[in-house]
C-alpha positions in Angstrom: 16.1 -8.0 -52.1 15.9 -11.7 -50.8 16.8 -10.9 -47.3 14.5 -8.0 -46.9 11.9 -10.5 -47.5 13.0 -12.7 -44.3 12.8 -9.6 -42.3 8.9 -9.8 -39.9 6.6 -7.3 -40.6 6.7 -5.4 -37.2 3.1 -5.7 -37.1 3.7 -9.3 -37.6 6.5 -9.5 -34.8 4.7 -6.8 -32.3 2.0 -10.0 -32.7 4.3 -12.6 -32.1 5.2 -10.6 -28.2 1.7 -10.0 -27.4 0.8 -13.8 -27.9 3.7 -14.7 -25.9 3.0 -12.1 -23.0 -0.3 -13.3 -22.9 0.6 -16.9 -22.7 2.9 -16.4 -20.0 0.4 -14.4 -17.6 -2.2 -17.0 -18.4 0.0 -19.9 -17.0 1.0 -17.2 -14.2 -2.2 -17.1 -13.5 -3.2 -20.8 -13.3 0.2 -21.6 -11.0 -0.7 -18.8 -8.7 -4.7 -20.1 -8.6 -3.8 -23.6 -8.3 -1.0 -22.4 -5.3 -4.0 -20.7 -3.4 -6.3 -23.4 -3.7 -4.1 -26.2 -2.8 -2.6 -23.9 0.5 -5.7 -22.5 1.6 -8.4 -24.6 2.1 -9.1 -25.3 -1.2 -10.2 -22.0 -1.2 -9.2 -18.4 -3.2 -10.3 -16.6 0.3 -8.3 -18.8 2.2 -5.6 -16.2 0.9 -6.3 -14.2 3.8 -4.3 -16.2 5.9 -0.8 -14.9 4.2 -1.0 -11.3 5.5 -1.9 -12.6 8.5 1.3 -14.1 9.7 3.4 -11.1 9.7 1.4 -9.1 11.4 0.0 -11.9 14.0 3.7 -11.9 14.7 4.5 -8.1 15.5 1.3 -8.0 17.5 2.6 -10.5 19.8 5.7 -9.2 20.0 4.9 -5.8 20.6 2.3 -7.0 23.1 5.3 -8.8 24.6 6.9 -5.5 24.5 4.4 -3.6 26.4 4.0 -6.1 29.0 7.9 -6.2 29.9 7.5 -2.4 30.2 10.5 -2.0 27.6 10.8 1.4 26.2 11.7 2.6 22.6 15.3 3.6 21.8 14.9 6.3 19.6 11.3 8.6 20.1 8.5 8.0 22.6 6.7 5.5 20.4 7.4 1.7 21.1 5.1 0.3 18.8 6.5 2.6 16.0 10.0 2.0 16.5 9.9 -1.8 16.9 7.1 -2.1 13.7 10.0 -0.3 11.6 12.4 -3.0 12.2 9.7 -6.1 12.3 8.2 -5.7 9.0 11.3 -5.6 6.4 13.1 -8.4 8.7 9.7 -10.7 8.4 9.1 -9.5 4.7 12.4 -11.1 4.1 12.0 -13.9 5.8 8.4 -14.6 5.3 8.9 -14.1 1.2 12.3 -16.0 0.7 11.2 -19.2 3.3 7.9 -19.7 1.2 9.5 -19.4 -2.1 11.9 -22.0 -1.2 9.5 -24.5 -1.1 7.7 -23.4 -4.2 9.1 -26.0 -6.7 8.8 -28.8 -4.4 4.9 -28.1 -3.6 4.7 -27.6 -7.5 6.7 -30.3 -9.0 3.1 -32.1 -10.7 2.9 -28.5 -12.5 6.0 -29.3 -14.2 4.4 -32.4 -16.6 2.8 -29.2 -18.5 5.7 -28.4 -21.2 4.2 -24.2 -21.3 4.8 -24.2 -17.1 8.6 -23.0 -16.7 10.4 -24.0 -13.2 10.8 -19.5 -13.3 7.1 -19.6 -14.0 6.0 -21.4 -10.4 9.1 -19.5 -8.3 7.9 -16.2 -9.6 4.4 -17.0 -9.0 4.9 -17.5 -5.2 6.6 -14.4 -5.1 3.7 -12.6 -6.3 2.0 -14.6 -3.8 3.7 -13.9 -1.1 4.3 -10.1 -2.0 1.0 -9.2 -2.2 0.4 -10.9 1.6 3.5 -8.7 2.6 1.9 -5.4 1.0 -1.1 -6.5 2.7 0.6 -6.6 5.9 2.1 -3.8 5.7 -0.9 -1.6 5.1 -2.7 -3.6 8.1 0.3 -2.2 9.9 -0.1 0.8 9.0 -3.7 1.0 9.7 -3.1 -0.7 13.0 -0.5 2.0 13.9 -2.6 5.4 13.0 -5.9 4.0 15.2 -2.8 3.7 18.1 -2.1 7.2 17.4 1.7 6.5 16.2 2.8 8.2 13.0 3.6 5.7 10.4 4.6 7.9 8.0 8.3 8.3 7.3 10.6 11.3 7.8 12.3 10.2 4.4 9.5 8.0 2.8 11.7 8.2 -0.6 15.0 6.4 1.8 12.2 4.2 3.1 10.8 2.7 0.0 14.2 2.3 -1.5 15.1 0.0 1.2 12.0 -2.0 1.3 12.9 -2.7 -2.7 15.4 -4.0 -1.9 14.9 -5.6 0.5 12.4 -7.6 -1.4 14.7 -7.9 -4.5 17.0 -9.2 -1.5 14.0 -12.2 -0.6 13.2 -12.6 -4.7 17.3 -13.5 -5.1 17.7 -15.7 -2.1 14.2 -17.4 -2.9 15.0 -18.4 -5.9 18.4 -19.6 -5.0 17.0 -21.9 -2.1 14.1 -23.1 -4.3 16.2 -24.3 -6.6 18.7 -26.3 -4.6 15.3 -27.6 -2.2 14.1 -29.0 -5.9 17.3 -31.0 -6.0 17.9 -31.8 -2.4 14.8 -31.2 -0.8 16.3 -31.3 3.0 17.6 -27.7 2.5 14.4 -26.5 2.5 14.3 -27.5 6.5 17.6 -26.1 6.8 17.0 -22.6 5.4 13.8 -22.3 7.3 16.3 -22.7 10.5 18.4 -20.0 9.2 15.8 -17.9 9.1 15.9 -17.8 12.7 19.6 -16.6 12.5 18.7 -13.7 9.8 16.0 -12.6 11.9 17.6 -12.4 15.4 20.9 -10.9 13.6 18.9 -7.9 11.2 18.2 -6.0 14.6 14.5 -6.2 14.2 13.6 -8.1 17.6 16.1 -6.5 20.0 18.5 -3.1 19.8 21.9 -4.5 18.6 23.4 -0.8 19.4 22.9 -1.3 23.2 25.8 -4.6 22.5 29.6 -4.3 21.8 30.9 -2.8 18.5 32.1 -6.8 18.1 28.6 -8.1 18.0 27.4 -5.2 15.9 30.1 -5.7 13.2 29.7 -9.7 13.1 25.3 -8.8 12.4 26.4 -6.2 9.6 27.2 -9.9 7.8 23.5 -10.2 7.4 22.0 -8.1 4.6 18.9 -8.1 6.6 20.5 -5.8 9.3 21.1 -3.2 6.7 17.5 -2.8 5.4 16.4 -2.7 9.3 19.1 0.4 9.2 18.2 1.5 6.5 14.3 1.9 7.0 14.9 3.0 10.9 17.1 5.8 9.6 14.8 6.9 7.1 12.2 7.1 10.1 14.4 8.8 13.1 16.6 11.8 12.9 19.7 10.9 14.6 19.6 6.9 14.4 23.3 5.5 14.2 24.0 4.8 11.1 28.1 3.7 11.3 27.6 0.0 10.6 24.7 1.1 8.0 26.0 -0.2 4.6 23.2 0.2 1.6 25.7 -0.7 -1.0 26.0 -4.1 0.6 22.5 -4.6 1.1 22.1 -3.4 -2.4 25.1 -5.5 -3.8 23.7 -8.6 -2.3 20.1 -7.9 -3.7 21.1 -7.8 -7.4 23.6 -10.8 -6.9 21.4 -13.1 -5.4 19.2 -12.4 -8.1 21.5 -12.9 -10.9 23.1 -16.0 -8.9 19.4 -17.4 -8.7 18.6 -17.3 -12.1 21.9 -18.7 -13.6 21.2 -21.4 -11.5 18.2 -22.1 -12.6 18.8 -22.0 -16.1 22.3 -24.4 -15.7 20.5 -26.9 -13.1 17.1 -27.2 -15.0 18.0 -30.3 -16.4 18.8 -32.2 -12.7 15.5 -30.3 -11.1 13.2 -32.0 -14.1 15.2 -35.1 -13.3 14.8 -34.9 -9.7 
């Protein structure tokens, strides 16, 4: 009868959770405010700005585009065809490159024992994936008053890729925000990769006009795949022999689960750092 009386009242536990879930989204809250304020302007509108940057960049581009007279590969529609590859190349990009900064533009939030180093890293994802599901649906507004048909031919195909493409940013985010909080030069260093995930995914030029070689040495890059992944979802047709979703997948859910073992063995040496 003694250890029956140990056992919590579920009411009592079911308590217990709902304090603790609260607690957390209250200091989720005051990372992400104090994140805002402190990037933009001192300012919650200055917010703006995020969603602004991806699609600043694919209107110059595709300006660029229509200037040079290029043509799309697959369709009659430019703009569409290039706005498929753009957006889940800069989503990575855009997400995993600001997350990688997060702990070291956050490090004073860390004297408050109830803020965890997961706490600011996840808040500047939510950050940042709300600019990028901004983004998009500025894209997508911007595309229908062009007359281009945004919508996919396998929208199911196309928001499976996009998840993981962002689990894909989340995972490699976390890993480079954790290394930046101990060596704080790799956050340069990954920003310059970015350049080289970008320019290999596919997104800014048609990789399938190059040799097989060149093709194969890009499918490296995880990014590629979710450019393959979301153009095939949009044209009937679109080569899809280097397309590998398992890979793309694969990587997405390791670099996860690499991220956070890394932050729970090196949490001592970040606090220390």
């Amino acid at each position: 009868m003694s250890d029956f009386n140990h056992v919590a009242p579920p009411a009592a536990h079911y308590g217990s959770v709902q304090k603790a879930l609260m607690q957390k989204i209250n200091v989720m809250h005051a990372v992400i405010m104090r994140d805002i304020r402190s990037r933009y302007f001192n300012h919650g509108l200055g917010f703006l700005i995020v969603p602004l940057f991806p699609v600043t960049h694919v209107a110059v581009l595709l300006i660029v585009y229509s200037v040079m007279g290029r043509t799309s590969a697959f369709g009659d529609d430019l703009r569409l065809f290039f706005a498929t590859g753009l957006m889940p190349a800069l989503a990575f990009t855009y997400l995993s490159r600001f997350m990688s900064v997060s702990l070291l533009t956050n490090k004073s939030m860390m004297a408050f024992p109830v803020v965890r180093l997961l706490d600011i890293v996840l808040a500047r994802a939510f950050l940042e994936f709300m600019g990028i599901i901004i983004a998009l649906l500025i894209m997508f507004v911007f595309l229908l008053s062009f007359g281009s048909d945004p919508i996919p031919t396998y929208p199911s195909k196309a928001l499976a890729a996009l998840f993981f493409t962002v689990l894909l940013a989340l995972g490699c985010g976390i890993v480079a925000s954790v290394i930046s909080a101990i060596a704080p030069m790799f956050a340069m260093v990954y920003a310059l990769s970015m350049i080289i995930f970008y320019l290999s995914s596919g997104a800014p030029i048609y990789l399938h006009s190059f040799p097989e070689q060149v093709i194969y040495a890009c499918s490296w890059n995880p990014v590629f795949h979710a450019v393959e992944w979301i153009r095939s979802a949009y044209y009937l047709g679109y080569p899809s022999q280097f397309l590998d979703r398992m890979y793309l997948i694969g990587c997405a859910i390791g670099s996860v689960a690499i991220g956070l073992l890394m932050e729970r063995l090196l949490r001592p040496q970040i606090l220390s750092s």
